[in-house]
C-alpha positions as CSV (number, residue, x, y, z in Angstrom):
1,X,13.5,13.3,6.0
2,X,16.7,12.1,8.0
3,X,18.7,11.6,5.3
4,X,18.7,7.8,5.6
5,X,18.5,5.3,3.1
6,X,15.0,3.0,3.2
7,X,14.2,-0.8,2.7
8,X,10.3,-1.0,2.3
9,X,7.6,-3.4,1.4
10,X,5.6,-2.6,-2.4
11,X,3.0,-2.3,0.6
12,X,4.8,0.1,3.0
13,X,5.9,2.4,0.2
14,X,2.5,2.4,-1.3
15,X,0.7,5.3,-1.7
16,X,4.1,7.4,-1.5
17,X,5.2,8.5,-6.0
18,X,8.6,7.1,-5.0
19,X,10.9,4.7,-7.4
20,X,12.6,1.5,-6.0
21,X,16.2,1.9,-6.8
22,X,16.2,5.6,-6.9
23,X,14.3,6.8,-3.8
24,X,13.9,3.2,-2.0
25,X,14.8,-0.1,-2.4
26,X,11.8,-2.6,-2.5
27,X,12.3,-6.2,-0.7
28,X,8.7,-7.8,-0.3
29,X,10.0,-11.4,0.9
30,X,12.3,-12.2,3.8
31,X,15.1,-13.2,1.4
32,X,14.8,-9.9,-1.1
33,X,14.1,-8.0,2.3
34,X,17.7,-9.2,3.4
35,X,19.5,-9.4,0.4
36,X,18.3,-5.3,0.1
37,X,19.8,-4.2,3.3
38,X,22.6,-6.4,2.6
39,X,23.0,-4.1,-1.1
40,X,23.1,-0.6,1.1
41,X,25.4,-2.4,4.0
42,X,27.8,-3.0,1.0
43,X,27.5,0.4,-0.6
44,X,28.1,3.5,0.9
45,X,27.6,5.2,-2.7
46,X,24.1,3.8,-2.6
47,X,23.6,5.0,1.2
48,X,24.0,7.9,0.0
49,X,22.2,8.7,-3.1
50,X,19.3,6.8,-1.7
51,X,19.5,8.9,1.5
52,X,19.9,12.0,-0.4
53,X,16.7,11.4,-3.2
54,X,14.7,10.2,0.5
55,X,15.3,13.6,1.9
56,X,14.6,15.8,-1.2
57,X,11.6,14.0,-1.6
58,X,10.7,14.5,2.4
59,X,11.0,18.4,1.8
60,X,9.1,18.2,-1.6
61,X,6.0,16.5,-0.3
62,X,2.8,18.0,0.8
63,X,2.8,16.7,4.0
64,X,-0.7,18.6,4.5
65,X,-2.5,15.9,2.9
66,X,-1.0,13.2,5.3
67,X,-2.3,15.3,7.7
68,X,-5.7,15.9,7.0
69,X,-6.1,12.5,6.5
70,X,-4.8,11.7,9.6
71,X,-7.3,13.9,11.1
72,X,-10.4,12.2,9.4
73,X,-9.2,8.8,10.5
74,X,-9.2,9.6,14.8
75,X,-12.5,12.0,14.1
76,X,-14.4,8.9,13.1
């Protein structure tokens, strides 16, 4: 929602209908971890774009249904 570009898990952006590349970038090891922020340190194009499709997507989603799940989880 800040407009800045993310480097996530497959775990951490699960859940979320985002694309590695377009909306993230996806590093599951140290290494690929690394080597992805290295990519965006490199790129301010890609900084960019990625931070741009991460904020789009921030306003688009139904944040409702993080929420009310949310809710369910500390009323148990």
């Amino acid at each position: 929602a800040a407009g800045l570009p993310i480097v996530s898990t497959t775990n951490g952006a699960e859940g979320y209908p985002v694309k590695a590349g377009k909306d993230v970038l996806i590093g599951d090891t140290p290494e690929q971890f690394a080597a992805e922020m290295c990519r965006l340190l490199d790129s301010p194009e890609l900084r960019s774009e990625l931070g741009s499709n991460g904020r789009q997507f921030a306003q688009a989603y139904d944040w409702r249904k993080v929420i009310s799940r949310f809710v369910e989880l500390y009323n148990l």
